[in-house]
Each structure stands twice: as C-alpha cells, then as structure tokens.
N, C-alpha and C positions, 0 to 999 in steps of 0.2 A: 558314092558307090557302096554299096550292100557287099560282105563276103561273108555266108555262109559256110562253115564250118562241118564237116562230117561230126558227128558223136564218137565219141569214143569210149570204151569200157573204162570204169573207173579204176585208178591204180589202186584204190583200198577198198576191200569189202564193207557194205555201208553207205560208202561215199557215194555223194550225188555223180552221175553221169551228165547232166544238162552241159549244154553248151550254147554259145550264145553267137547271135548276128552281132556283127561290129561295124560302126561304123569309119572306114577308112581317110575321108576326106578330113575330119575334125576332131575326129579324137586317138585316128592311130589306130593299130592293133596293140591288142592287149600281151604284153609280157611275152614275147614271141622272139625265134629262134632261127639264125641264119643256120647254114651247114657250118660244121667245125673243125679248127684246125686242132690234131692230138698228137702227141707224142709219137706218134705211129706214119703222122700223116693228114692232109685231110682225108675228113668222113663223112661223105655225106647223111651219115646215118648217126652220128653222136650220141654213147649216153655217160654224160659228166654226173648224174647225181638222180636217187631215187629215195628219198626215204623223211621222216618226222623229222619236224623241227619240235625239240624239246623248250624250246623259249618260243613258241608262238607268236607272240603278243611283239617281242623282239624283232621277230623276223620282219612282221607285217609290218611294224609302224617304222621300222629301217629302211623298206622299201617303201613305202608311203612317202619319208622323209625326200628319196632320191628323185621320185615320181615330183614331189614338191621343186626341189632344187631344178629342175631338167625342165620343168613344164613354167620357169618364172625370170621374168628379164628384170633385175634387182636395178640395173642402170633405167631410172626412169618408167619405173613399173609400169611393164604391161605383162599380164598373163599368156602363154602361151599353149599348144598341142603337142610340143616336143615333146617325146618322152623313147628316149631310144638310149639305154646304159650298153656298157662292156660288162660279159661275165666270164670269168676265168679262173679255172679251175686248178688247184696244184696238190691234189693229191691230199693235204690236210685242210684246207680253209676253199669256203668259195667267195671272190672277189666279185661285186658290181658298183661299177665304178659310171660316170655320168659328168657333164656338164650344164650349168644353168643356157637357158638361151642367148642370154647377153655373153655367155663367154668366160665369164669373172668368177666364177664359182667354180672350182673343182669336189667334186661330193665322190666320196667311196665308202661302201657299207661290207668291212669283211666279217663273213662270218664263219667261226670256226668248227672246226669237227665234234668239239664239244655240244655243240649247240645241236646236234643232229640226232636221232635214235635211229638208228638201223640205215642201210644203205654203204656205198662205200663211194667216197667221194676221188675221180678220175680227174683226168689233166688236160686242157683243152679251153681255147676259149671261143666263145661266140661272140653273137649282136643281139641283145635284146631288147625290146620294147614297155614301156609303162603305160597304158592309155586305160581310158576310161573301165573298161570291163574288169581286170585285174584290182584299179583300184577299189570298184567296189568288193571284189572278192576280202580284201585285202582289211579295208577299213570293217568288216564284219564281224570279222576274229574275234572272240572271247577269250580271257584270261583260260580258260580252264580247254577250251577244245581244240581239238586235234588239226594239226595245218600237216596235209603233205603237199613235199615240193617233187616236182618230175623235171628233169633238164635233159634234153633228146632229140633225136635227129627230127622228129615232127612237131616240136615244137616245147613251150617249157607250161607244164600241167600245173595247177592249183587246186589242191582239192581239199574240203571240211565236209564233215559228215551233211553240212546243208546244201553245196555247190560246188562244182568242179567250175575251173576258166582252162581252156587252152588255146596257145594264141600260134602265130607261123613265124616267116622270118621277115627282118625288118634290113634295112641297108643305112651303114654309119652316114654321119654327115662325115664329109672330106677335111674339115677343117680341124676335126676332132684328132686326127693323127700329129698333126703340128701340137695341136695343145698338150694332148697326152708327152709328147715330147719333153715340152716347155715344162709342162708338171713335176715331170722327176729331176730334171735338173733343179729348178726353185725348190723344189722340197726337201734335195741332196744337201744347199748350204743351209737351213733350217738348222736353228737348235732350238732345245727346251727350253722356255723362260720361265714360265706357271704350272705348276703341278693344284690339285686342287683334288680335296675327299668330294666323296659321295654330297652332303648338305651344301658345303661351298660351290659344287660345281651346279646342283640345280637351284641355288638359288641367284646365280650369275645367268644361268639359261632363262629363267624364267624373269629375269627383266630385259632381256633382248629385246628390243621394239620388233613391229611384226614386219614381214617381205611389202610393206608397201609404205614404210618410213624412211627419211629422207637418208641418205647417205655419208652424212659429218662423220669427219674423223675423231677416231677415241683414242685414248694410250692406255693398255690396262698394264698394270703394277697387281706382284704381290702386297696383299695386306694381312693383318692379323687373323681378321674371319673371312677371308676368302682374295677376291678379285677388288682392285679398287680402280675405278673408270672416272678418267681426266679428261680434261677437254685441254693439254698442255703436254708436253710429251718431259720426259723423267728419266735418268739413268734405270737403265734395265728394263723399261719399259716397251711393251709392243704396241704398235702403231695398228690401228684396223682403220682402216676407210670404210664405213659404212658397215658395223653393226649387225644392221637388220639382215646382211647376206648368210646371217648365221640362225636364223629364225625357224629356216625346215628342223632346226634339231627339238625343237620342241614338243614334238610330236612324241618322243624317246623320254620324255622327264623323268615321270616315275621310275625310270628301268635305269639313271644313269648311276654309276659306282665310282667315277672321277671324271677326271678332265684336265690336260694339257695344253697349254698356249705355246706356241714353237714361233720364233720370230729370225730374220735377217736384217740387219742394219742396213745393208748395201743396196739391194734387190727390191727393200719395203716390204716385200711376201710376207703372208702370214699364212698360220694353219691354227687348226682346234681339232683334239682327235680328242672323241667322246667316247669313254670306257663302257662297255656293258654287259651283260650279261654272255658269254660265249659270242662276242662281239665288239667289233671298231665303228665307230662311225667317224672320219676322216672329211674335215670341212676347208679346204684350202681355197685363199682369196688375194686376189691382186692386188698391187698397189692402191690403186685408183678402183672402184668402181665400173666408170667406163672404159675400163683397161680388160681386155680378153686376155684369155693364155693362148689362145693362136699366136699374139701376135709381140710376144715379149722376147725371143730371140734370147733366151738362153744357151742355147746351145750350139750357138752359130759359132762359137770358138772352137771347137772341140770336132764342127764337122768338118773348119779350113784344116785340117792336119792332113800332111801329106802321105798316109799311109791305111786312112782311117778306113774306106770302104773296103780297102783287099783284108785287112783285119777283123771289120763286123761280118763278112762274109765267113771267113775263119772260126769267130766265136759263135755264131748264128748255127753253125751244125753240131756246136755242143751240147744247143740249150736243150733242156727239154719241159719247160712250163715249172722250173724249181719257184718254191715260196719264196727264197733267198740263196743271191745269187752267190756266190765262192767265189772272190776273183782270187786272190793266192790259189786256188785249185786250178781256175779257168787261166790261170798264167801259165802254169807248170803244164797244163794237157794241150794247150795250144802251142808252147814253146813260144810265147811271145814274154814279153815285160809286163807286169803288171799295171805301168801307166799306158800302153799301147790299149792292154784290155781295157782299159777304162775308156779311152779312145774310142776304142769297138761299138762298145757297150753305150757311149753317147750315140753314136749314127744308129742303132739300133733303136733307142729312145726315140731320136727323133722318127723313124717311122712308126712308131706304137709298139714297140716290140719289147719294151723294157721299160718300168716303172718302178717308184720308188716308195719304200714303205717306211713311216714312222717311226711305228712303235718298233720293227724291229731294225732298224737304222743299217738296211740292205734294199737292191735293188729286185725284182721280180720277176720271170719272164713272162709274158701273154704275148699274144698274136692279135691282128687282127685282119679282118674280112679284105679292106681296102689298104692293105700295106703296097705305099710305093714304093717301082722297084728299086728309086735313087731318093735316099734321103732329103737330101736336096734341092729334090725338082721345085718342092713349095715353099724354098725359101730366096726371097726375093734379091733381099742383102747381099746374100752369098755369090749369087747369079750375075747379080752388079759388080760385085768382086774380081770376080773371075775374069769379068771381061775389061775391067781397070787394069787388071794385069796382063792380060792378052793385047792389049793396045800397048804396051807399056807406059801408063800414066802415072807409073809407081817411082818419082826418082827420090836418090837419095840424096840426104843434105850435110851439111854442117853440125858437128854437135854444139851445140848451148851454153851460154856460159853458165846453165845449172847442172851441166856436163850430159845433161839427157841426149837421147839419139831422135833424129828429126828425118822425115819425109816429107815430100811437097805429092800428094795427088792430083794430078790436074784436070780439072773436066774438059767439055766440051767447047765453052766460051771462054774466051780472056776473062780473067779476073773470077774463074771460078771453081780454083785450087784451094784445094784444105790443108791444114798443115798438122803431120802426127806425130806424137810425139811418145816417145817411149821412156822412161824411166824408172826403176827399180824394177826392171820388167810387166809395172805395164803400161797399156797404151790409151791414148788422148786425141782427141781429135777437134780440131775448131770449126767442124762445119753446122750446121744450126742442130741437126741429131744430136751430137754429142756436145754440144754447148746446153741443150734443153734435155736429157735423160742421164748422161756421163753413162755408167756403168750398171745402170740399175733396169736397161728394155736390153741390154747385149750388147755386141760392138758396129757400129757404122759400116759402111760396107768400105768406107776411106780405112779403115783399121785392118778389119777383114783381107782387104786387097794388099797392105804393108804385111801379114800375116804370111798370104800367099806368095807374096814375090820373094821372101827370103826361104822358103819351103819349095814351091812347085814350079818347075821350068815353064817357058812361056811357050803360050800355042797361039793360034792365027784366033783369033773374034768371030762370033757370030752376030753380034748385036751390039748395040752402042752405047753407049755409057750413059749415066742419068743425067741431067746437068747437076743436080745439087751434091 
C-alpha cells in the first residue's frame, strides 16, 4: 500500500520542500510521529523540538546506527523492517531509544541541547518510526551541511538544503513496554568496569565483527593500550555473548571521544555507552544472545510488593518527563519512604514510564503511547503467583539445619511441589526455572508466590496454577 503525503512548506528558507510516497508494507514509514503525551497533557498537536543540529554528521549516523540496531535480528541473523524507536523529550536532551528485532539489543542515542543551534527543546514523548525514506535522508548528510530536525504534532520533519523527509505516526510493538521495563532495572545493578580515551575506544569498535557474525562469548579486560578480549573469563572482566550485537556503533567511528563497559556478575547484562560529540550512544545486551528483554523478569520482585501500585499511582502525578529522577525529593513531596518510591518507580518501569540512565546513574521519566493500565497484566510469572496464593499452595515448613527458612509450593499433580528456600534474605527455589537461571531471568513464580503470601491476604482464584 502506497501513502502519499501532502507537501509541506519547508521549516528553513532554502530547504527543499519534496516529499516522498512511502512505502508501508516493507519498509515502514519513515521517522514518523504518534500524538504526544506532555507535561501538560496529551496533545494531539505536539511540538517537542524545532531547530539545527550543530553536529550533523552525529545526528544522522546516531540514527542510522538505531535504524541498524531496530531493523537486525543479531540471534541468527535475519534482517528485518522494524524500525519503530521511543523519543522523549526533557527539556535539556532529546532521547531515541529502540530495540533490535530479536529482542536482545537495547540501543539509545541521547542527544544533548548542546548539539542543537536554535529551537528550544520541550517535554513529551512520542512513537517514532526509522524506515527506508529517512534513512536515505539521513545517510546523505555531509560533514559541513546543514540538518534541521522538526518533532510535531504532524509528524517529525527532516530537512538539508537538498531534501526534506516527513513521515506520520507509527504504533509501539506491545512487548516493548515489558522490555523497556526489564532495561532500567538491568541497567540500575550495572556498574563501570572500562573506561576507555578517544584511540582505545575506536580502535576496540573497529575490530567488532559485523551484525551477521556468529555470537561466541568474550570477556573483555582492561589493558595497557585499551580493551583486551578473551575467549576465558578473568577477575574484573565483562562477559558479552556475542560481540557483533555492538556492530551498529560503527557507523559513529570517527565522532567517538570514549567509551565505557558497564558489567553485572549476577544478571550477566552488559552495556557500552559510546561518548560523542554533544551525544550518548547507549548499546545494552543480554545475557544470551537468544535472550530478549521482554522476557528477563527483572522486576517481577519489586512489582509483588504489597503497596506498590497505590504508590506508582502516587508518584505518577509528580512526574513530569524530568532528565533525572530525585527520589530523596520525590520521597519528601509524596510523604512516602524513599524505598516505597523506589517501589513506585519499578511498577512504573515496568509499564514504560520510567528508564534508566548511565552516564548519569539516575532514573528518567517518558511515557509511552501503549502504557498498560496494570503493570502486571504482561507479566506471566506474577499472574501464576498470585493465583498459587489464592489457592493456597504456599505452605510453610521447617527451618534447615542450615537454619534457612523453607516453603513447599505445591502444584497441581502429586509430586509437583517446589521447595523455597530463603536465606540471608534471599530466595531459592528447586523447580527446573530456578535450578536452570537461579537469579539471573528474575524469581520463579514458586518465589514470587512465598513473596506474596507473607505480604498480601488471600483472595478467591480465577485461573489454575501451571503444573511446573
């Protein structure tokens, strides 16, 4: 299907007017613009950002990069048409943030108010789209000319003195609000391992194998003149599965100024936030390869709390699209505890509503199009949970002669009771989940459900318990 485009006047005298037919079955709309939610409200009318980007070259090949990440299924390379990021605006930076199609790749390209000449950058986020017509806008770019960016209620404008692109609105994938969730929590236990100048870091980029090499795990180690990559893992050393899922940043070489490796022992997560000019480019990667962030369950701890959703509810009318989030502020103006907020602020993740940043080791606020209205609803574990306790299949046992505290969950057949175990506060479980993952995909819904029954009174079932 063909969708022709009105013309529109161009935002810069000079600048081309053209606009282009797109085509929607296979390549998407280009760079396009759902209505947005603002500080104010939503608006069906939006305008988050009007003006030059002073780093061009930056801009373009930052979104090229994301366009890359979004449009490539690194588990088992197949190229893909997705190309549908988050953008979200806070007043000093504007964030586009994205997923690879396999799942495994979180990419976000911020870029800051410095980067910009003229225009004033507003608070709000949309849905936007990467597809064919944009990129070529995009890959155009010359070191020396002029890129303005438009972001608006009809759509988000690209224009150089030789072409304007403007595209409409596009609608998130569903599963992206789970990820987004799982992201900021994985990214929250993240610490710095590698720091890395200007020469060290592109000359670590530039031996990346490309997005359609195999996926072996590496451990990379500081070394004297940069990065030193093992095929054996090392004290201090960060684990990557698969390499080549860091390949779109190549596109950025010439423009990179450092580079950061941020790793978790526990979780396996890793990230790479690539410094640049009035700009972040932020490469977070699973465990596994064939491991999505939908489906890693970070945060399924934080959403069995028994006070959690009257409290995100709470925090939800303070936010307002801040770069970084204040919890000692957001404690004190809510009249909660500061680990309640924190509380809050996970169930708010996990609907998309809250994200976590790196380089400033704080959390964000955005919105997004498809926010569910119960955090919850898409998460399976929890659901199984809930209804363990509502049957009451949660009993409690004996303590251990390693003095741990012990529960029996029991399923639905004889002989298909877990056993959990808790000690130094925390918890264990022997069903085949947590015999094959322990604490590194989140907790079982046999943990989850010992979580709930010492938290939240029991209610009548709607549904039956899984057998495993």
């Amino acid at each position: 299907m063909i969708d022709t485009m009105t013309a529109q006047p161009a935002s810069v005298r000079g600048f081309s007017s053209e606009t282009h037919a797109l085509q929607r079955a296979d390549g998407g709309l280009a760079l396009a613009l759902a209505p947005g939610l603002t500080d104010a409200g939503w608006d069906p009318d939006p305008q988050f950002f009007s003006g030059f980007a002073t780093q061009p070259l930056v801009l373009a090949r930052g979104l090229l990069a994301l366009a890359d990440v979004t449009a490539t299924r690194y588990f088992q390379y197949v190229p893909t048409t997705m190309r549908d990021p988050v953008l979200s605006a806070h007043g000093d930076r504007l964030r586009v943030e994205t997923f690879s199609a396999c799942n495994g790749v979180y990419a976000r390209l911020d870029l800051l108010a410095s980067g910009f000449d003229g225009g004033e950058i507003a608070r709000g986020t949309t849905n936007v789209d990467l597809g064919a017509g944009s990129r070529a806008v995009l890959a155009a770019v010359r070191r020396a000319e002029l890129l303005h960016l438009s972001v608006g209620g009809a759509g988000l404008t690209l224009a150089t003195p030789a072409q304007q692109n403007h595209e409409r609105p596009v609608v998130m994938p569903d599963r992206w609000v789970r990820a987004l969730g799982n992201v900021a929590e994985l990214h929250r236990r993240l610490t710095p391992r590698i720091d890395l100048n200007a020469v060290e870091a592109r000359g670590f980029l530039a031996a990346v194998p490309a997005a359609t090499a195999s996926g072996r795990t590496v451990w990379l180690a500081r070394a004297r003149d940069g990065i030193r990559v093992s095929g054996r893992p090392a004290a201090g050393a960060v684990g990557i599965a698969g390499l080549h899922r860091l390949s779109a940043a190549k596109r950025l070489l010439p423009h990179v100024t450092g580079l950061t490796v941020y790793g978790d022992d526990s979780s396996g997560a890793s990230a790479v936030e690539i410094q640049l000019p009035a700009a972040r480019l932020s490469l977070g990667l699973t465990a596994e390869p064939w491991r999505g962030h939908s489906g890693e369950g970070a945060l399924l701890s934080a959403l069995a709390g028994p006070e959690v959703s009257f409290d995100a509810e709470r925090i939800a009318e303070l936010l307002a699209f801040e770069p970084r989030l204040d919890i000692p502020l957001l404690a004190r103006r809510s009249e909660l505890t500061e680990a309640r907020v924190r509380g809050a602020v996970a169930v708010l993740a996990a609907g998309g509503r809250v994200g976590w940043d790196l380089a400033d080791g704080a959390y964000f606020h955005r919105e997004v199009p498809t926010y569910a209205a119960t955090a919850s609803r898409d998460q399976p574990r929890l659901a199984a949970a809930r209804t363990l306790v509502a049957l009451r299949r949660v009993v409690r046992g004996e303590r251990g002669t390693d003095a741990a505290e012990t529960w029996t969950v029991l399923g639905v057949a004889p002989g298909t009771e877990s056993v959990v175990r808790r000690r130094g506060g925390t918890l264990s479980c022997s069903c085949a989940w947590g015999l094959r993952h322990g604490a590194g995909r989140g907790p079982c819904k046999h943990e989850l459900a010992v979580t709930l029954s010492l938290t939240q009174p029991l209610t009548q079932p709607l549904t039956q318990p899984e057998d495993s």
